[in-house]
N, C-alpha and C positions, 0 to 999 in steps of 0.2 A: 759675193760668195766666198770673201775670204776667211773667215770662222765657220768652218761646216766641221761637221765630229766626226768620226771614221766612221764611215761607209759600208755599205754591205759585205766588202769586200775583208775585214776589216774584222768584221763580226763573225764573219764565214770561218776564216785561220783561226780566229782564238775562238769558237765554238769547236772546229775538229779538235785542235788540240785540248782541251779540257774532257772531249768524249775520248778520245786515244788514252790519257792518260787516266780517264776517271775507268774504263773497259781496261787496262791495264791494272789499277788499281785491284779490280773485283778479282779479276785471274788471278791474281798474285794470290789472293787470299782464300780463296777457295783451292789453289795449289798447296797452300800452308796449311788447310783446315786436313788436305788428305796425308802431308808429308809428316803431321806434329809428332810429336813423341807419343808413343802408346802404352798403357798399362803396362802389359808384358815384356815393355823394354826395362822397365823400373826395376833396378837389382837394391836387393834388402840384405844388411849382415846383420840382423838384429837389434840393431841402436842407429846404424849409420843409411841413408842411401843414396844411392846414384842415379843418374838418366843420363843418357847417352844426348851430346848436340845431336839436332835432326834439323834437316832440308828447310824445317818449316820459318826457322831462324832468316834463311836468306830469303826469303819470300816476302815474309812479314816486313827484313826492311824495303825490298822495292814497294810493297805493297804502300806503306807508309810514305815512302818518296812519293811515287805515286799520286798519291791521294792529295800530300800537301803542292805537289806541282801544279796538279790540278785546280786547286783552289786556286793559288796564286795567282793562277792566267786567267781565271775565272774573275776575279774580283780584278785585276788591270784592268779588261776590259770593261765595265764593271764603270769601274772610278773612269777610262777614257771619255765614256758616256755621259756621266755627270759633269762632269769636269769643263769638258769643252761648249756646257753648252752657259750661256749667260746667267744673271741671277734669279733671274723671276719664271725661268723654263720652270724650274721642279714648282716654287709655289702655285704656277698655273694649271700643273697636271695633279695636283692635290686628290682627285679622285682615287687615284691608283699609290696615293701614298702607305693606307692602311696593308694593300697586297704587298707591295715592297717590303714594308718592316716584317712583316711576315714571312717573305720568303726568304728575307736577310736572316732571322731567329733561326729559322727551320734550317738555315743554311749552313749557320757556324754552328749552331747545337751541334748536328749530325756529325759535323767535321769532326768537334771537339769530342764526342762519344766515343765516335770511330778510333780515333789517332788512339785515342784513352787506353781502348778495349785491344785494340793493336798491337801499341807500342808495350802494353803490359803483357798481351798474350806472346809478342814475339819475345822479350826479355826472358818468358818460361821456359821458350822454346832452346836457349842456349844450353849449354852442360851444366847439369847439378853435381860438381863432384862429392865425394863421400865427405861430410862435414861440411860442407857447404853451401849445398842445397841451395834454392831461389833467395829465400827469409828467413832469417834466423838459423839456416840451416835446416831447414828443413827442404823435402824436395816438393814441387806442385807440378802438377800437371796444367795443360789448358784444358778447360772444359769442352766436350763437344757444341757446336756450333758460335764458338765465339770467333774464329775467322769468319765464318758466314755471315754473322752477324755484322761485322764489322763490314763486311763486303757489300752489304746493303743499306747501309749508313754508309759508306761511299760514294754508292751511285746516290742514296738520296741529296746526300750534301751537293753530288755536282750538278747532279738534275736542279735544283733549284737556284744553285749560283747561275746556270744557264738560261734562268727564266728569268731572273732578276738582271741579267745582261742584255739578254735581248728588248725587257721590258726600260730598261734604262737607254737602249739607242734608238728605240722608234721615237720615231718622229712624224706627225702628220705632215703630209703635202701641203696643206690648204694653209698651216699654219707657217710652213716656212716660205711658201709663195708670199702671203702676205706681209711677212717681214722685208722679201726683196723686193716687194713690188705695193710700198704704202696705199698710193693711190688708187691702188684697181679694189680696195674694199670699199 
């Protein structure tokens, strides 16, 4: 029994922690989507304008922390899975390889989307001074529901790095019986 992969025990800690921080994540951003800068804060001198920093800025980075925390623990555990087990495990489980790249696709898309639509929304969210603006000088606002959205491409990313983790550490009994115990097949 000495090559055995981490345990339920194992799966257990880096599944809460990747739920903690992917439900940390979503607060964060739905806290951001209520604090961002709003129309009526926007001051106009007729050539130039302003927006004041808003709340939404600090949010958006935990939110971002967050989310990439989350991944990362997600995929350790993840790679622990694969990793520890011999060469011919993943060719033998070939059935469930099509769901795997698939939840791997769905998993980093979402990430990649999210962090995208975040990390651009919270950059909005800092102070546009007069001349300065986001781009060019100019000032932008964030659109409504673009923390939301991104909040939900959070939880989608981790939802599926967590399916892909646990689909990565099952292991049948019968099959690991029979590798300790050759002769009883």
């Amino acid at each position: 029994m000495g090559n055995r992969r981490p345990g339920l025990a194992a799966l257990l800690l880096s599944s809460v922690v990747v739920v903690v921080f992917a439900v940390a994540a979503a607060l964060s951003c739905v806290a951001a989507e209520i604090k961002k800068t709003k129309v009526r804060q926007l001051k106009w001198d007729g050539k130039l304008c302003y927006l004041p920093r808003s709340h939404a800025f600090k949010y958006g980075v935990v939110a971002l922390a967050c989310l990439s925390a989350a991944q990362v623990v997600g995929y350790a555990a993840i790679c622990s899975g694969f990793c520890s087990r011999d060469g011919k495990s993943f060719e033998r489980r070939g059935g469930k390889r099509l769901t795997k790249a698939a939840l791997f696709v769905v998993s980093w898309t979402s990430f990649g989307v999210a962090a995208a639509v975040l990390g651009a929304a919270t950059s909005m969210s800092r102070e546009q001074p007069y001349g300065r603006g986001w781009l060019d000088g100019e000032c932008y606002l964030v659109r409504d529901g673009a923390f939301v959205a991104s909040a939900v491409l959070a939880v989608i990313a981790s939802g599926t790095t967590l399916c892909l983790a646990v689909m990565s550490m099952k292991k049948g009994r019968t099959e690991q019986d029979l590798k300790l115990h050759p002769q009883a097949g």
